[in-house]
C-alpha positions as CSV (number, residue, x, y, z in Angstrom):
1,X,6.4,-5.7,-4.8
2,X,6.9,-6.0,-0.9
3,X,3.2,-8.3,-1.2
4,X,5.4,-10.7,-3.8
5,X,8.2,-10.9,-1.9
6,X,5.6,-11.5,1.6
7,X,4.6,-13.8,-0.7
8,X,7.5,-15.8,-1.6
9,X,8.6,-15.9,2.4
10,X,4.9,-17.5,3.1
11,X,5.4,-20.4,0.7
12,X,9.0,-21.3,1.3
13,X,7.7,-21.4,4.9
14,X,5.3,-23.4,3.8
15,X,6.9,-25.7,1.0
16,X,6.3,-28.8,3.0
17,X,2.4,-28.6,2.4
18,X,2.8,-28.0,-1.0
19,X,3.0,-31.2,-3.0
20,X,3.0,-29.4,-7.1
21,X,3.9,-26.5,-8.9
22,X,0.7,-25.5,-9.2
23,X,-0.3,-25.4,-5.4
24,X,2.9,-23.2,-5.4
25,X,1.6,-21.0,-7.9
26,X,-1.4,-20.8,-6.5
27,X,0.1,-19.5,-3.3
28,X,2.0,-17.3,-4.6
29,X,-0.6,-15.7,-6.7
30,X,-3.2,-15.5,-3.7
31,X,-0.7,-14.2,-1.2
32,X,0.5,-11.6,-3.9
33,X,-3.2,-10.7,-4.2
34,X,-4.2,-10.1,-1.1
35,X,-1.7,-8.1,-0.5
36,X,-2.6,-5.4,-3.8
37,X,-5.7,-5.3,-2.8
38,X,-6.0,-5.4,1.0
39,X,-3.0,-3.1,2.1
40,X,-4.7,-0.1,1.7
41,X,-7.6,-1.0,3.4
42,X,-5.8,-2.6,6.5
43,X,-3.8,0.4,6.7
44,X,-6.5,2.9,6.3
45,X,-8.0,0.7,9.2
46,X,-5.0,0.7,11.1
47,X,-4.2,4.4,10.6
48,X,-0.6,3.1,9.8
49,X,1.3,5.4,8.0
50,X,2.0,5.4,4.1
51,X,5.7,5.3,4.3
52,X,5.1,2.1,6.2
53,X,2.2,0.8,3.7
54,X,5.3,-1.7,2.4
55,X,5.2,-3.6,5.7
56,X,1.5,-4.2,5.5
57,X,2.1,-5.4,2.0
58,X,4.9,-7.8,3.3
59,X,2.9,-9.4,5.9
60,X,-0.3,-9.5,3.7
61,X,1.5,-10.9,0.9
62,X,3.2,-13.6,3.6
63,X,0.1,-14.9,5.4
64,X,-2.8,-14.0,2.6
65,X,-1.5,-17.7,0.8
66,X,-1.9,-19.2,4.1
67,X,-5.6,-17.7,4.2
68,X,-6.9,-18.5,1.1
69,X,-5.0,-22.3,1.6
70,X,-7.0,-22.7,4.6
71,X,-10.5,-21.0,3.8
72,X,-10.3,-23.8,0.5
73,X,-9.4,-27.1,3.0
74,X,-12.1,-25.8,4.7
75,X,-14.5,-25.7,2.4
76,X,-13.2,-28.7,0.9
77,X,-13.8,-30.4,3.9
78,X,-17.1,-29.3,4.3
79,X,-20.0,-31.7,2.6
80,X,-21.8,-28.7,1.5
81,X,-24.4,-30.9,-0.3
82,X,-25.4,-32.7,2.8
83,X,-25.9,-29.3,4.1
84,X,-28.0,-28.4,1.2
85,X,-30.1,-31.4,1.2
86,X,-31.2,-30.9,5.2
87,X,-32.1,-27.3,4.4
88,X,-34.4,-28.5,1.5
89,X,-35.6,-31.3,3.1
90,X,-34.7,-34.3,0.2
């Protein structure tokens, strides 16, 4: 719940940037993700605490949207089949 919420911060801060409903779905959804399945491990990593596991949640949930957003312009800007064609040699 606390990775939804983390979520919901991260896209109102980031409302400008997002032009459709779907794009704010889409945050929302990968924010919310990242932060089930990554608190854990973070705060395994971390040794943090369980009674603060909520936190790690909240600020995974709040900048995993921003993540995913930015790994995706990324590759989006990347011409990955020029890259593919100088590796072959075509």
């Amino acid at each position: 719940m606390a990775g939804f919420i983390g979520a919901m911060v991260g896209a109102w801060a980031q409302r400008k940037e997002m032009r459709t409903r779907f794009e704010f779905a889409a945050f929302m959804g990968t924010g919310a993700a990242c932060a089930y399945f990554l608190t854990g491990l973070v705060a395994g990593y971390f040794s943090i605490e369980p009674a603060n596991a909520g936190a790690v949640g909240f600020l995974l949930g709040a900048f995993g949207g921003s993540m995913i957003a930015a790994i995706v312009r990324a590759i989006q800007a990347a011409d990955l089949w020029a890259l593919i064609k100088s590796k072959v040699g075509r």
